[in-house]
C-alpha positions as CSV (number, residue, x, y, z in Angstrom):
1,X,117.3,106.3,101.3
2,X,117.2,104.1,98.6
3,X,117.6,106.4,95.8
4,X,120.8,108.3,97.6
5,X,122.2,104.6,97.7
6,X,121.8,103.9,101.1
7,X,119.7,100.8,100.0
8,X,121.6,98.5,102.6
9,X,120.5,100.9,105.7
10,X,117.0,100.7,104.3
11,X,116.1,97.3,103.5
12,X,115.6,96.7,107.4
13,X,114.0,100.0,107.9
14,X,111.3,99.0,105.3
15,X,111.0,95.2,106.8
16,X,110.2,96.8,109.9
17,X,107.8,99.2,108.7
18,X,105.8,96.2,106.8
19,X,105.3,94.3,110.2
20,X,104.2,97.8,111.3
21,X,101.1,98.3,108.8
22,X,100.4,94.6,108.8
23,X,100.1,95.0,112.8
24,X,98.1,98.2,112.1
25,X,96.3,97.1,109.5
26,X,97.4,99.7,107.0
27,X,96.6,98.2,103.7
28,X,97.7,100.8,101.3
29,X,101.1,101.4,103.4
30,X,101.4,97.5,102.8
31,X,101.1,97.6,99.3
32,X,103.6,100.8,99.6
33,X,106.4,99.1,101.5
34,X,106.2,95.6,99.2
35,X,106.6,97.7,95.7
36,X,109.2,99.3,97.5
37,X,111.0,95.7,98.9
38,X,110.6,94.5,95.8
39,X,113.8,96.6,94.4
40,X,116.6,94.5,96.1
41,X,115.5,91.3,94.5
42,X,115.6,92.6,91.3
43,X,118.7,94.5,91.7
44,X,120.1,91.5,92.8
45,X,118.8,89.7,89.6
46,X,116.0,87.5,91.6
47,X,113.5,88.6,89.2
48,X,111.0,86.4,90.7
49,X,110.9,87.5,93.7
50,X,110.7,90.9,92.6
51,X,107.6,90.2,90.3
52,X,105.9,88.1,93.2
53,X,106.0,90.9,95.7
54,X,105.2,93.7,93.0
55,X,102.1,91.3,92.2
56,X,101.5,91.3,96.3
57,X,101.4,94.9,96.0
58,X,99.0,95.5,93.4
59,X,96.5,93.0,94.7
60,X,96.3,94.4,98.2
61,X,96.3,98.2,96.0
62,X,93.3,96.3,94.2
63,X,91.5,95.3,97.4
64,X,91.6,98.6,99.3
65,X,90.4,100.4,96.0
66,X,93.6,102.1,95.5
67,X,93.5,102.3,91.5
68,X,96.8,104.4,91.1
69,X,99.4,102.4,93.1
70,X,97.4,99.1,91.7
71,X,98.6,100.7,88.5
72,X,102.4,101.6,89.2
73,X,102.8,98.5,91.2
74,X,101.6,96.5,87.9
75,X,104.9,97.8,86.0
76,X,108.3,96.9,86.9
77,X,110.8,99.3,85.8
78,X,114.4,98.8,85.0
79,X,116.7,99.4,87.9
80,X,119.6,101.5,87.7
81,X,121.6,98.9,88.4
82,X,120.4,96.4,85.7
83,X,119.5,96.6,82.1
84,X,117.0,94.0,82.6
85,X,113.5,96.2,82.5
86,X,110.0,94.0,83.2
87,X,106.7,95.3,81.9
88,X,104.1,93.3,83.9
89,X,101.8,95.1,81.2
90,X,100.9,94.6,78.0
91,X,102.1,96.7,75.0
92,X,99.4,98.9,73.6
93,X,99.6,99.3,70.0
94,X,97.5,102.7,68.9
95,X,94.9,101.5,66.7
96,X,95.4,103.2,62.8
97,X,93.4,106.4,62.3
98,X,91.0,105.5,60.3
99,X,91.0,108.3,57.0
100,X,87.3,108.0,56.3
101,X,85.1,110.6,58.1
């Protein structure tokens, strides 16, 4: 819903489903919904928010062993509606290859 642009009708859907896995005690579709809650703030240019419940996400990711959403829910990517991109990670410079063998 959110990528068709029906981001309004699924803000509450996703609220909703949160209280569901925390009731369940559903870890990884915690850290799922969060990542995914954290796009309004950040279209709406509260970048904070967005980076605190990105950074919610990859801990609980971290805690139930879950080394590939830890990992996407470490970057913040641009939105579509905002130029402002976040990389919670750092740049990786390649090392220069070295010409002696």
């Amino acid at each position: 819903m959110i990528s068709t642009g029906e981001g309004a009708a699924a803000w509450p859907l996703l609220e909703d489903s949160l209280q569901t896995f925390r009731d369940l005690g559903l870890r990884r579709g915690e850290a799922q919904v969060l990542a995914y809650l954290a796009e309004k703030p950040r279209e709406d240019g509260d970048l904070a928010r967005a980076i605190e419940l990105t950074l919610q996400s990859a801990k609980i990711a971290g805690e139930v062993d879950w080394a590939w959403w830890q990992s996407f829910s470490s970057t913040v990517p641009p939105s579509s509606n905002s130029s402002a991109g976040i990389s919670m990670r750092p740049k990786i410079t390649p090392l220069p290859r070295s010409t002696s063998r």
